[in-house]
N, C-alpha and C positions, 0 to 999 in steps of 0.2 A: 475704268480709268487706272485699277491700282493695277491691273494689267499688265497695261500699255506703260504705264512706270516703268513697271518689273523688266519686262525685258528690254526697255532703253538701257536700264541701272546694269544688270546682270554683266552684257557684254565686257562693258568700260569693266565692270569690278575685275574678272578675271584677268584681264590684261594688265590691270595695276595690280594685281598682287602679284606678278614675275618679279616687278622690279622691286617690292619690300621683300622678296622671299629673304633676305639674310636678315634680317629682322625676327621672322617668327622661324626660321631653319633649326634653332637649336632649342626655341621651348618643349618646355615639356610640360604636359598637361597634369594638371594635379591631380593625384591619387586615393586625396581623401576629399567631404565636403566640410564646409566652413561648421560644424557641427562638431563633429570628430575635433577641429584644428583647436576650437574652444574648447571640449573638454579635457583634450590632452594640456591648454594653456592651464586650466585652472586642476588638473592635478599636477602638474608641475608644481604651481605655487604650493599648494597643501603641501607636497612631497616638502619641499625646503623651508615650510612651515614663514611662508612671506606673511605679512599682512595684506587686508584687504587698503584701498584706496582710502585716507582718512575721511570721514566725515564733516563738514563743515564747524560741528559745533566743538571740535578739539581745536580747531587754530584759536591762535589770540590774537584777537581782532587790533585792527592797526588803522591809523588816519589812512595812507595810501587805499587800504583796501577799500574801507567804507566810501573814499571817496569815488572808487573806480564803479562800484558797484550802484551809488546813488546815480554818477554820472550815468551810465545805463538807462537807470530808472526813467532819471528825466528824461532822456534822448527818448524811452517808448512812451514813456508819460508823454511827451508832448506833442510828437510827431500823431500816437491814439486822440489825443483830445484835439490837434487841430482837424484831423482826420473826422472826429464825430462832426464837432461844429461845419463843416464843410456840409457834409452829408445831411445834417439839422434841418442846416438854410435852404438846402434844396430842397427837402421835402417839405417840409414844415410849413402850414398856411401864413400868411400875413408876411410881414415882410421888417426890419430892422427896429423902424420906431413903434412898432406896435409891441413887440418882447421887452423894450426899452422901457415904456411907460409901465407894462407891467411889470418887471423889475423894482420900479419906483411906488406902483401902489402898495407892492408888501410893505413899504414902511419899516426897511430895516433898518438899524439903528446908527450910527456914526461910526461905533467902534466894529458892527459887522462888517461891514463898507472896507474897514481899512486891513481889517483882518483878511476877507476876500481878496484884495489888491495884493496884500504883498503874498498870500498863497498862489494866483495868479504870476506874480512876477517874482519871484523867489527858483520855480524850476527853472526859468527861461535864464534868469541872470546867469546862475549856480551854472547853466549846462554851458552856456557863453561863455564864460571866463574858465571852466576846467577845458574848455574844446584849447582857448588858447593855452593853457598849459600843456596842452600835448601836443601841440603845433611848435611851442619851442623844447618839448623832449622830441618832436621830429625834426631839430635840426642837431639836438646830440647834445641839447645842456640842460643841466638840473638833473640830471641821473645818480650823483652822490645823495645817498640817506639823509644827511644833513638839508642837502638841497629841496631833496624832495617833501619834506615834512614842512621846511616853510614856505614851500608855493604851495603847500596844500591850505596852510592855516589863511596865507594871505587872499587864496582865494574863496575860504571859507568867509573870512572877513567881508573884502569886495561883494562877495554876493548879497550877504546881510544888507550890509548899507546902502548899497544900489538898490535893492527890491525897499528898502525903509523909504528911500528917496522915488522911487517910482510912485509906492503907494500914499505918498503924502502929495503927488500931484493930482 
């Protein structure tokens, strides 16, 4: 079969490549490999005595950052955890109200309960409300430092209170 491909492919290819000949006419083929290209990069830098790329733990940590970087989190936090629970339910014997009841026999306590809820609804709020803050820096506002520090705080706030208000239902 890979064959009868090849020589359908073959023809057509040589007959298009007349018409891109001005395209590849004046490359020239490199003369070193990607090996060489890197160790002449990093004696270059020695030579003018550069620094290497900083390390994470030299910046000084900033609301925007943390929150870009939480945002992240929960994005794989959540998308992994709805991803397992999916996967759970298919495989897993019994079926909803039977994990339900078990749940219930542990006998967890009031204040676990509510602890679990807003852990639960805390990444989902947090990822919701930072998505819409960069849905209105994708229209081109709140980009001033000013701006951005307190749509960070407000939607540090809104997340808080929504997930208090989720897990109190």
């Amino acid at each position: 079969m890979a064959l009868l491909l090849r020589s359908i492919a073959r023809p057509g290819l040589y007959v298009s490549r007349s018409q891109f000949g001005v395209l590849y006419r004046h490359a020239v083929p490199m003369g070193t490999t990607a090996k060489e290209e890197m160790n002449k990069f990093w004696a270059k830098n020695t030579r003018l005595n550069r620094p290497m790329s900083p390390h994470i733990t030299i910046y000084s940590w900033s609301i925007p950052m943390m929150m870009s970087i939480t945002h992240r989190g929960t994005g794989v936090g959540l998308s992994g955890g709805i991803s397992l629970f999916a996967v759970a339910a298919l495989v897993l014997p019994g079926n909803y109200p039977y994990y339900l009841d078990l749940i219930h026999s542990l006998s967890f306590g009031p204040q676990f309960l509510a602890f679990s809820k807003f852990a639960l609804a805390f990444p989902v709020t947090y990822h919701t409300c930072n998505g819409i803050r960069h849905l209105m820096w994708d229209t081109g506002k709140g980009f001033k430092i000013p701006e951005v520090y307190r749509s960070g705080y407000v939607v540090m706030a809104l997340s808080v209170l929504s997930s208090i208000g989720l897990a109190c239902l």
